[in-house]
N, C-alpha and C positions, 0 to 999 in steps of 0.2 A: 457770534451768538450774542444776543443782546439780552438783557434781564429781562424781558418779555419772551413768552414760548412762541416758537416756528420749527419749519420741517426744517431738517438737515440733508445736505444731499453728499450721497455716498459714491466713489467713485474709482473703478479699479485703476491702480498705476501700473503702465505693461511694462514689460523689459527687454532691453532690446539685445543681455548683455550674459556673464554668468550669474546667479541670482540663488539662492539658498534651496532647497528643495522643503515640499511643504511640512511641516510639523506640530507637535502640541507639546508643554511641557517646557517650554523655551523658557527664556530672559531675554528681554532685552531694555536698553537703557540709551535715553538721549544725551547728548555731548555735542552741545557748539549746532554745527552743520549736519552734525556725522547720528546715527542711530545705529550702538553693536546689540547683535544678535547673538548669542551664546547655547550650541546643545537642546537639549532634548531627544521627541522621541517620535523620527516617524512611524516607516515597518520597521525599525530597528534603532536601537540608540545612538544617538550620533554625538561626536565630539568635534563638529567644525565650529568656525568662529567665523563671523562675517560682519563689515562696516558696510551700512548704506548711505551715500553721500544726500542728502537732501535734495542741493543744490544743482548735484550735474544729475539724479534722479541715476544713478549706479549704484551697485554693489562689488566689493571686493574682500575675496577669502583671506584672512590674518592667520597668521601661524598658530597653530596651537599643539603644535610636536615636540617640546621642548619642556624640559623638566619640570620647570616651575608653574606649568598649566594645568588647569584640572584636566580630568582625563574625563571617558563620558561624566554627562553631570543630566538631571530634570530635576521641575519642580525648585530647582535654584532661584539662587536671588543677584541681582546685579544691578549698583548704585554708581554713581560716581560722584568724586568729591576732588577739588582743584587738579581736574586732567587726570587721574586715578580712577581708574574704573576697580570696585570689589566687588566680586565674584563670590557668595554664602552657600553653602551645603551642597544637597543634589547628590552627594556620591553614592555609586550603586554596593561597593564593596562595603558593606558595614563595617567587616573584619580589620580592614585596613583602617576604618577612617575614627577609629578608638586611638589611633595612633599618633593624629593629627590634626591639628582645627582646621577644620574644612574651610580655609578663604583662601583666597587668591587673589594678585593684584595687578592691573593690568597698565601701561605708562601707555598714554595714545598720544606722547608726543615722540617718545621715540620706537613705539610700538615694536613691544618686547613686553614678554613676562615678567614679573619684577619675586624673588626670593622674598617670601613673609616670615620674619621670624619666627614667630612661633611662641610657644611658650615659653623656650631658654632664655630667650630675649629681654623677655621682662619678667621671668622668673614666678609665673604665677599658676598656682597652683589650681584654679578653677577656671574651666573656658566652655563655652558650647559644645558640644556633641555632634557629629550629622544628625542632619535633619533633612524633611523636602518638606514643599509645600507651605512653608510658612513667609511670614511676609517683612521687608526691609524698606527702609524709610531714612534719609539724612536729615537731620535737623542741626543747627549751625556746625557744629567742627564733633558731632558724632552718629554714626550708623545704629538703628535702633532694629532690632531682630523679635519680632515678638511669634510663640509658638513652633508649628510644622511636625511634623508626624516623624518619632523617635522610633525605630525595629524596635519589638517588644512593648516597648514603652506605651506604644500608640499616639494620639491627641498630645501635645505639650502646652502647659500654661506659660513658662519660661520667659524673661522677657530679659533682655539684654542689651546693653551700649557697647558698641567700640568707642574711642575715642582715638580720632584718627590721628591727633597731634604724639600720644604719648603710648600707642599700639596696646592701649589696657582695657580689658575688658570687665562689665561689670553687672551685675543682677541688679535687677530692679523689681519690681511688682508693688500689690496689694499687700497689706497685712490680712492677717486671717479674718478676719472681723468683716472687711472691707470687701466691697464689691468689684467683679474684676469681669474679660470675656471669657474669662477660662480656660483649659483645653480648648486649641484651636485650630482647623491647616486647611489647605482651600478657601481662606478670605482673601480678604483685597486692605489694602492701608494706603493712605497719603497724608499730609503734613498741609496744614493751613495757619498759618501765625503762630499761636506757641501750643498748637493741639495735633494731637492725632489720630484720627481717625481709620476706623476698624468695623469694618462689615463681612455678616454672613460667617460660610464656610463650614465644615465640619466640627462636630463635636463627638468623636467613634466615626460612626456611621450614620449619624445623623444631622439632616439640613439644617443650618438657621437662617432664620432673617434677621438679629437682631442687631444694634448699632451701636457705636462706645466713642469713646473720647479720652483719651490722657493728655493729659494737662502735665506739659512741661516744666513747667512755672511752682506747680503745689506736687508734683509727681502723684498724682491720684487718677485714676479713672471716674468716668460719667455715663449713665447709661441715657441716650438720644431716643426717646420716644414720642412716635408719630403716628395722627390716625392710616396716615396713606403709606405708602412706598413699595419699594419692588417686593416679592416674595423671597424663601427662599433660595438660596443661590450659591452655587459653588463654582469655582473656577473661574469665575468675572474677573472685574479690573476696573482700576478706579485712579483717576487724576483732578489733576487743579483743575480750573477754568475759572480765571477772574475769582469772585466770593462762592465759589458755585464748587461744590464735587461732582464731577460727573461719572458715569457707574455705567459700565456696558457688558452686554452678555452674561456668562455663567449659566448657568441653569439648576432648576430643582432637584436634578441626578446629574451624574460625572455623564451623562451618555444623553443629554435630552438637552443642548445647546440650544443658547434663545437668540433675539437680534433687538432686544430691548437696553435704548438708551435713558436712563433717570439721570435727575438733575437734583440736587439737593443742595438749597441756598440757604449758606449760613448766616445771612443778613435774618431771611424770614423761620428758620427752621423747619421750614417745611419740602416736601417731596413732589417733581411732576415729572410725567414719560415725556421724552421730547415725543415728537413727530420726523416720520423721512416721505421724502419725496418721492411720490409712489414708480416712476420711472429710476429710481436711485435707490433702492431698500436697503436695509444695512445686512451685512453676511450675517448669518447664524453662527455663535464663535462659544471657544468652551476652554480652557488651558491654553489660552493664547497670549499673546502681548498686546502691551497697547502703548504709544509714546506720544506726550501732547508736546507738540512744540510752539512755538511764537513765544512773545512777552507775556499774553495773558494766562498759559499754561505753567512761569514760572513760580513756584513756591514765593509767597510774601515775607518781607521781613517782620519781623516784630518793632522793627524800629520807624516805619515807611508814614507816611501819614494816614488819613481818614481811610477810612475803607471808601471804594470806587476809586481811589486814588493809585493805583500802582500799574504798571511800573510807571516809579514819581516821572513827571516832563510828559508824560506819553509813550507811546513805542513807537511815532512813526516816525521821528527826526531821525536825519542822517546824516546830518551836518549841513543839511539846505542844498544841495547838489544831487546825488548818489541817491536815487530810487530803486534798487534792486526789485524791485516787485511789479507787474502788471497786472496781476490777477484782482478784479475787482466784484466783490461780493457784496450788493447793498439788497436789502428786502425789497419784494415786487408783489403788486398782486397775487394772491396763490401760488408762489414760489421763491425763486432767486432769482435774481438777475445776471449771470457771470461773463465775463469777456476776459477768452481764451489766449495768448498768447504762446507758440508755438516756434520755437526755433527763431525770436525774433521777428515774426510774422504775427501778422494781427489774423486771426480766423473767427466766424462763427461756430456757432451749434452742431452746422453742417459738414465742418471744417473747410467752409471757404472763406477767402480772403474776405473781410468786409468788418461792420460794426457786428456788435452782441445785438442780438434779438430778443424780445420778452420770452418770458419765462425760465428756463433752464437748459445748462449746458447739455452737450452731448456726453452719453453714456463711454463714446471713444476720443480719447485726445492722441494727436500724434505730435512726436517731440517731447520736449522736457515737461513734466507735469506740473512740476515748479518751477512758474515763467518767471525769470530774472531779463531784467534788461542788460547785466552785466554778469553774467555766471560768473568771468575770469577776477572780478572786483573781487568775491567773497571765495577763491582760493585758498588752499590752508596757509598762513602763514600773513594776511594782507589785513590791512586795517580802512577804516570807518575813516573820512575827509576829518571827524572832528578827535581823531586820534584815538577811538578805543580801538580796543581788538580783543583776541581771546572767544573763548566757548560762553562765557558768559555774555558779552557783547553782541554775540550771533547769534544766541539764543533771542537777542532784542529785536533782533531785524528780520528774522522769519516771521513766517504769516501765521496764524491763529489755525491750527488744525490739530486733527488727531490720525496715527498713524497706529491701524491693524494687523498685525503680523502674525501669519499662522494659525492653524488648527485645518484640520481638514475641509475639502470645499473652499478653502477659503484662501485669495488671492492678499498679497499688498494691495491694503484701500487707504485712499485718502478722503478725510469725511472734514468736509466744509459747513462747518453750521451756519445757519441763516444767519444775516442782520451782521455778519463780521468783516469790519473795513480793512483791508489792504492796503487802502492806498493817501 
């Protein structure tokens, strides 16, 4: 996607393999190669756990039988921070979960539950409560919890830090005076340099559209007003892209799911709907996930240079060797131009052997949907010609998309925005 507006083309990934069954209410969270799935709630509440590999385009069921898992969970939250995946709220027993601080911690290198201590641990007398529906965000070495809907309680303004180095938890907020999002659950949050940003959602029972900002830095909020942007919305979802938040689906009611992609670039502070490609439309989604991968979907540092600049070097070096990626997406007259790669085969539109053709891919690909010239290269455990490796390093060398996960109707999509090079 480029700072100029163009359509996006949307595009089911099939399976050829075992594969999650559909839901709404979920978590899920990007890591390296790998994006975990966690619960929610089809016809009925579910407690599986599933890894979907990017690279070899699979999925695989992970344990979650074992004591130190949550048990059903929706409306949760799930971050990860140095191979640590945290697992916030969702639980259905309220009775139980006065008992206990609702988090859990997942190790995805030796993939196993991990024992959170808890409150004896660090001896502290105040911690979160369950909740669902509210929203989680990492900013350098702490988890930021703001809101979600308390039994009784209803709407929560709450806002709170883990700190992952020293397992302490901590209040934050407004003072009384000062202006805040208030009671909140059913918004969307993400992290851009030392802000965070906070759309929509419930307030009772009531929609908002409006927009916020805390500020890391001064610990205060800001209220972001625009003549344009999306309407009310709940259940959406919201990530990086380069200086850009991107904001997809939700809807005006929990039951009236949209297929509306916004852009909101913090260069211009201003709001626009992308466009899709009218043979590519995007699903209607509503309590879904979403997980942006490549370099351009990773959070910025506060430290990195100018804006336009990150990730600093580029994202396409790979040591000058080692191109894992075929997939080439540049702008074309009235569409995109893309050339398919399949199992190592070069195909068209039509899935025959040959060059790309104008206009736009085929609605069907056969084979891996993410074409690596070397799947077996980006293996867990294998490193980059110029010596990096890790989740963070993989995260540099996937391709610029966004992954759709869940809600009814609705399959795994992979959504290729125009103007986004590969290669």
């Amino acid at each position: 996607m480029s700072q100029k507006s163009g359509p996006c083309l949307w595009t089911p990934i099939p399976h050829s393999g075992a594969a999650p069954r559909d839901r709404y209410k979920h978590s899920c969270c990007a890591l390296g190669d790998s994006v975990y799935l966690l619960g929610g709630r089809g016809t009925s509440l579910l407690n599986d756990f599933w890894r979907y590999n990017v690279v070899r385009n699979d999925w695989t069921e992970l344990d979650c039988s074992c004591d130190f898992a949550p048990e059903e969970v929706e409306e949760h939250s799930m971050v990860a921070y140095q191979g640590l995946l945290y697992v916030f709220g969702g639980m259905i027993d309220s009775g139980y979960s006065g008992k206990k601080t609702p988090l859990w911690l997942y190790d995805t290198d030796k993939e196993q539950w991990l024992c959170w201590p808890g409150r004896s641990a660090y001896s502290q007398k105040v911690v979160p409560v369950n909740r669902k529906g509210h929203s989680a965000v990492v900013f350098e070495s702490a988890m930021y919890v703001y809101g979600g809907y308390i039994d009784i309680k209803g709407s929560s303004q709450e806002f709170w830090s883990l700190d992952f180095d020293t397992g302490a938890w901590l209040v934050l907020g407004p003072g009384r005076s000062e202006a805040s999002p208030g009671p909140r659950h059913g918004h969307s949050a993400m992290t851009h340099l030392d802000g965070m940003y906070l759309f929509g959602g419930l307030t009772g029972l009531r929609e908002q559209s409006d927009f916020w900002r805390w500020n890391f830095s001064t610990h205060s909020w800001s209220s972001i007003k625009s003549l344009s942007g999306p309407s009310k919305l709940v259940g959406h979802s919201a990530v990086v892209y380069r200086d850009n938040m991107l904001l997809f689906g939700g809807g005006g009611t929990q039951s009236s799911p949209r297929d509306a992609v916004w852009r909101f670039s913090f260069l211009t502070q201003g709001w626009e709907r992308l466009a899709a490609l009218p043979d590519g439309p995007p699903p209607c989604k509503s309590h879904h996930c979403i997980a942006g991968l490549g370099p351009s979907c990773q959070p910025r540092p506060r430290t990195d240079g100018p804006l336009g600049e990150w990730p600093p070097g580029g994202h396409r070096h790979l040591g000058g060797r080692l191109r894992p990626f075929k997939n080439r997406c540049s702008p074309s007259e009235g569409g995109i131009e893309l050339e398919t790669f399949c199992n190592g085969s070069r195909r068209d539109s039509a899935g025959q052997d040959g060059g790309s053709r104008n206009g736009h891919a085929g609605k069907e690909a056969k084979g891996a949907c993410l074409t690596f010239e070397n799947q077996e290269a980006f293996g867990k455990g294998s490193k980059c010609e110029d010596g990096s490796g890790g989740e963070e390093s993989m995260a540099l060398h996937l391709p610029d998309m966004l992954l759709v996960m869940g809600e009814a109707h609705g399959r795994t999509r992979r959504n290729i925005p125009v103007a986004t090079h590969t290669d």
